[in-house]
C-alpha positions as CSV (number, residue, x, y, z in Angstrom):
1,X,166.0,85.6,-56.5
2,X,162.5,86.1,-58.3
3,X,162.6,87.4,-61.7
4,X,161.0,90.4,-63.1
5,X,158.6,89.3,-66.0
6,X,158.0,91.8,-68.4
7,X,155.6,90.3,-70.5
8,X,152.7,92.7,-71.8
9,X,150.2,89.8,-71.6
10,X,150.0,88.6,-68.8
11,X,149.8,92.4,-67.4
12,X,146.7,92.5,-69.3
13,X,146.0,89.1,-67.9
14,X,146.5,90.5,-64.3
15,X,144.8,93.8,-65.4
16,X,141.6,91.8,-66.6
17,X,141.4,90.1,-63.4
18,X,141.2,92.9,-61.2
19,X,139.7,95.0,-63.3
20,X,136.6,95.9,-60.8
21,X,139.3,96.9,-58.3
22,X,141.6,99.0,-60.5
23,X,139.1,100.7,-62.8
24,X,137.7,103.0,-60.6
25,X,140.3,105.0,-59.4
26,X,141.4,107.7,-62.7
27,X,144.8,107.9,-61.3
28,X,145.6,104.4,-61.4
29,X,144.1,103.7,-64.8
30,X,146.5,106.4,-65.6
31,X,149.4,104.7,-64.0
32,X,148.4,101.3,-65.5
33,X,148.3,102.5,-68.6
34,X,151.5,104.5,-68.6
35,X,153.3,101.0,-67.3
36,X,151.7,99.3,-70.0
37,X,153.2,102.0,-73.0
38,X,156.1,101.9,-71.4
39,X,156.2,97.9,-71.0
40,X,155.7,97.6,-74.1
41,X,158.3,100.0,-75.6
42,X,160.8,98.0,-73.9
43,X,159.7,94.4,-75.0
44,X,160.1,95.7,-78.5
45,X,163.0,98.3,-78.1
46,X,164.4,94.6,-76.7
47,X,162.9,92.5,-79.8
48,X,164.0,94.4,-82.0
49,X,167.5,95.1,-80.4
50,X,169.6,92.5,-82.8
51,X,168.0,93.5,-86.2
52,X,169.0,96.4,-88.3
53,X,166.0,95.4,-90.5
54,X,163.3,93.5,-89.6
55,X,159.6,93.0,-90.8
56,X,157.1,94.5,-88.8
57,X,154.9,91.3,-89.1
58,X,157.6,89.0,-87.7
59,X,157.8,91.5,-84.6
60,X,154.3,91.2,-84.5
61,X,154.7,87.3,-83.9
62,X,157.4,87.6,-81.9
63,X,154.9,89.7,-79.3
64,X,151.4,87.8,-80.5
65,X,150.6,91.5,-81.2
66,X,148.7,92.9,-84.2
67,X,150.7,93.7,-86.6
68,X,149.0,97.6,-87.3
69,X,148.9,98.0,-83.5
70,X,152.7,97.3,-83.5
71,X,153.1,99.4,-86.8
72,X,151.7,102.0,-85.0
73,X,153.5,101.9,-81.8
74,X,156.9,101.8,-83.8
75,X,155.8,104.9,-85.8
76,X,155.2,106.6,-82.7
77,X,158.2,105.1,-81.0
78,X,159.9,107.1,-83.8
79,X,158.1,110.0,-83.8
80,X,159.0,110.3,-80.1
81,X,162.7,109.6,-80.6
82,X,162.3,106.4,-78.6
83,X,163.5,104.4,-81.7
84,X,166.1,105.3,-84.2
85,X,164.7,104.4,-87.7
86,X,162.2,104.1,-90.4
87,X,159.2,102.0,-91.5
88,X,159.8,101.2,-95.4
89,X,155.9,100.7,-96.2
90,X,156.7,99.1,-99.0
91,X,158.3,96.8,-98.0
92,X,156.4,96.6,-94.7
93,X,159.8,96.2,-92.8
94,X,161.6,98.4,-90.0
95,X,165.1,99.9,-91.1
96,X,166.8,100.9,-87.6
97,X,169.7,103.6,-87.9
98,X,172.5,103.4,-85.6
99,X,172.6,105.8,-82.6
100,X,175.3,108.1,-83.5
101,X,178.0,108.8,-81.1
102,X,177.3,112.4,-79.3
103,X,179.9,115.3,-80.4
104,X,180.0,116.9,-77.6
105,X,182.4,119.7,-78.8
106,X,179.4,122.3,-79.6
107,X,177.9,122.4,-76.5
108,X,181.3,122.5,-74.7
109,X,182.1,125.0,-77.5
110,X,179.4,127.5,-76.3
111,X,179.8,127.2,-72.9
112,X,183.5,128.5,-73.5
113,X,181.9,131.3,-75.3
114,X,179.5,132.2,-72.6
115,X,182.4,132.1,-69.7
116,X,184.7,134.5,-72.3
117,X,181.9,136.7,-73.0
118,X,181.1,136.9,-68.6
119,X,184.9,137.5,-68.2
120,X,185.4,139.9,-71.0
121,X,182.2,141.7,-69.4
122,X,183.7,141.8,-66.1
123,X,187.2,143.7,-67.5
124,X,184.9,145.9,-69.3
125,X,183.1,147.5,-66.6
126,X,186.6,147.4,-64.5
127,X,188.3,149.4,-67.1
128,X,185.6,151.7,-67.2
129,X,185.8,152.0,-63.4
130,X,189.6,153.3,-63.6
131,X,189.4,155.1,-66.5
132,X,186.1,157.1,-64.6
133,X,188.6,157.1,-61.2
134,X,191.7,158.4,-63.7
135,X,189.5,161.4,-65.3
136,X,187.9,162.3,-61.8
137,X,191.1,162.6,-60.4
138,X,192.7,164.5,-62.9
């Protein structure tokens, strides 16, 4: 079973080679270049995996990337809420938080509201339905 590579170079390598081909068409410059990003996020969401803190220069090596192109990426990464952390410039490292576990009490929370406010709606306008019915009749 073949292997998927996922290495960002040699999709520029393959890029480069058929550039001619590819560079024409603005829809598929735009599709190459979203594969790229997103190659890319996930070589360093995966580099960057067993560290809590790492330098941004050693992911840099670790890719053969430039290290302010990589700074960048991470600070948008983080921006984005792709990546769950900081970049300490002094100290030129990458501080990754923990993904916290999801309480999902809230949001069940407010949909109980939302059904209790529909149902106490419902016997609202039922009551005022046969308390209209009792005074008409009356």
């Amino acid at each position: 079973m073949p292997t998927k590579k996922r290495d960002i170079h040699e999709f520029e390598a393959v890029y480069n080679k058929y550039r001619q081909q590819l560079g024409g068409d603005p829809l598929i410059q735009s599709h190459l270049s979203d594969l790229k990003n997103n190659l890319l996020e996930h070589n360093l969401l995966r580099l960057i995996e067993p560290f809590s803190r790492v330098q941004v220069e050693h992911i840099a090596k670790l890719i053969s990337l430039d290290k302010n192109f990589i700074e960048a990426r991470l600070s948008e990464m983080i921006l984005d809420k792709k990546l769950s952390g900081i970049l300490d410039q002094g100290t030129g490292d990458l501080v990754v938080f923990e993904e916290p576990d999801t309480d999902k009490t809230y949001s069940a929370s407010l949909d109980i509201m939302k059904e209790l406010s529909t149902v106490v709606d419902r016997l609202y306008t039922k009551a005022k339905r046969v308390e209209f019915h009792r005074l008409s009749h009356t």
